[in-house]
N, C-alpha and C positions, 0 to 999 in steps of 0.2 A: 311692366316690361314683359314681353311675351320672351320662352326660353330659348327661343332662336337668339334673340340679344344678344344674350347672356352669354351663351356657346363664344359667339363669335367674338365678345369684351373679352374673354376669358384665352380663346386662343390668339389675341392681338397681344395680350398684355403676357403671355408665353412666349411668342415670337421676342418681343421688345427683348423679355430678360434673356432672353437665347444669342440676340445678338447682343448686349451689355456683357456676357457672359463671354461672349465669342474675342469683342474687342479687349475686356479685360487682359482673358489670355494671353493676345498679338501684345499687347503691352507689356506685360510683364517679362515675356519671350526679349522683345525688344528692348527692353533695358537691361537683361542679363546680359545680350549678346554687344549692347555699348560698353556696360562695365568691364568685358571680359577684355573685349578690344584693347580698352582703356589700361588695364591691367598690363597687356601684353606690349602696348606700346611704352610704357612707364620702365616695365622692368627691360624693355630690350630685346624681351622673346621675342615681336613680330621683325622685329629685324637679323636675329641670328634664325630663324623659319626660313623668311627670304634669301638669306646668303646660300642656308644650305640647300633650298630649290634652285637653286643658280650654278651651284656647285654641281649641283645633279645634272642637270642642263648641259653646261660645260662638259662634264666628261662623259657624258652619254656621243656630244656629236664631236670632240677628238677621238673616242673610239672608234667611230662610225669612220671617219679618214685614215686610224692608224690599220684597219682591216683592208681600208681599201687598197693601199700602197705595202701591203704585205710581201716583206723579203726573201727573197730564195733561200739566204741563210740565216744562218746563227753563231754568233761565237758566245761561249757561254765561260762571261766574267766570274774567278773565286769572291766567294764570300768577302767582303769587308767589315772588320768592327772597328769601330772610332768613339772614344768617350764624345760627347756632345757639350758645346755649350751652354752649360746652364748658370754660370753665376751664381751658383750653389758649391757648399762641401760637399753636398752627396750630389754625384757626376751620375749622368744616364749614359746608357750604349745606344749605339744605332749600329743593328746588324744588315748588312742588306747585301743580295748578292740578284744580278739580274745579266739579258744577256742584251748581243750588242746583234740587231739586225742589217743585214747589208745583203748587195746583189749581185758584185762581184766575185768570184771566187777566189781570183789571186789578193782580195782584200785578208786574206786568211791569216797568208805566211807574212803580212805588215803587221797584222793585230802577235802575230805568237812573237815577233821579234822586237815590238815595242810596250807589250805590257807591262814592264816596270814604270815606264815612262807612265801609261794610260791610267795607272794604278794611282800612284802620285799624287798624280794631277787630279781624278778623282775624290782621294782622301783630302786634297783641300779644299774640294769645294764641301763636303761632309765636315768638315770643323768648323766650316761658317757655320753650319745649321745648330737648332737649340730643337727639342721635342716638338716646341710647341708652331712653329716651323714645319713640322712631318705630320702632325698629329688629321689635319682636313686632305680633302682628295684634292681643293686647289693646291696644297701646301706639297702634295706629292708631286702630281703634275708641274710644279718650277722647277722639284728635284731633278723629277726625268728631264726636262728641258737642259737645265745647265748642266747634270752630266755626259747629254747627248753634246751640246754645245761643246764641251769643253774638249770632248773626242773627236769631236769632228775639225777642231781648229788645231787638233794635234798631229791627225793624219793628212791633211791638207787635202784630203781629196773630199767631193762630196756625193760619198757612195755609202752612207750609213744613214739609213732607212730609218731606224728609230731605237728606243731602248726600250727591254722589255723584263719590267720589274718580276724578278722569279719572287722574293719575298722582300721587304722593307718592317724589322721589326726592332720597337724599343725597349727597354729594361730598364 
């Protein structure tokens, strides 16, 4: 065998173990990234991942509409604490104090003359709630919904633009 052969047997059977070597790798790569899947579908991860890129999602483009229809005012609601439903001895708070956007401005001297009332009605829709209720930004986003709701079926006009959480906090 002349040593040209040889060279060339020699770098064939290098290439061969290079790509043996190569597909190994993709393999073993590829059954970590099965097992991990597999993992995460098992325990539930891949679906609280998904909820909360949905979540994000979600309140990325209600932002995007709550800037667009931005209010010439603001009435700025006192702070509320209400024990929370927990079906526990040891009871949490939910502090939350936020304001009420609108665009009329005789809306002003209705909101100063009915806040007992707005108040109220408020505080019951915060006794339905439990932590775990407030705890996701979907779970805020129903807040702001029904206490917008609940003001707006109380003043009976529809001139309140939106609610605009100053803080939402639990203990």
């Amino acid at each position: 065998m002349a040593p040209a052969e040889e060279v060339i047997k020699v770098e064939k059977k290098q290439r061969k173990s290079k790509k043996g070597l190569i597909l190994v790798v993709v393999a073993v790569i590829l059954i970590l990234f099965l097992g991990i899947a597999y993992f995460a579908l098992r325990t539930g991860l891949l679906g609280d991942l998904m909820l909360s890129f949905e979540d994000r999602k979600k309140t990325t483009s209600s932002r995007r509409t709550e800037l667009e229809k931005a209010p010439e005012f603001m009435y700025e609601v006192p702070e509320i604490v209400v024990n929370l439903e927990e079906g526990t001895a040891k009871g949490r708070f939910l502090s939350i104090k936020f304001f009420i956007g609108y665009n009329n401005a005789k809306l002003q001297q209705t909101l100063d003359k009915r806040m007992p009332e707005i108040r109220d009605a408020v505080l019951t829709v915060l006794w339905q709630r439990n932590s775990d209720d407030i705890k996701t930004a979907a779970g805020k986003q129903r807040l702001r919904e029904d206490v917008h709701n609940t003001i707006a079926d109380l003043l009976y006009e529809d001139e309140i633009v939106g609610i605009y959480f100053w803080h939402v906090m639990i203990q």
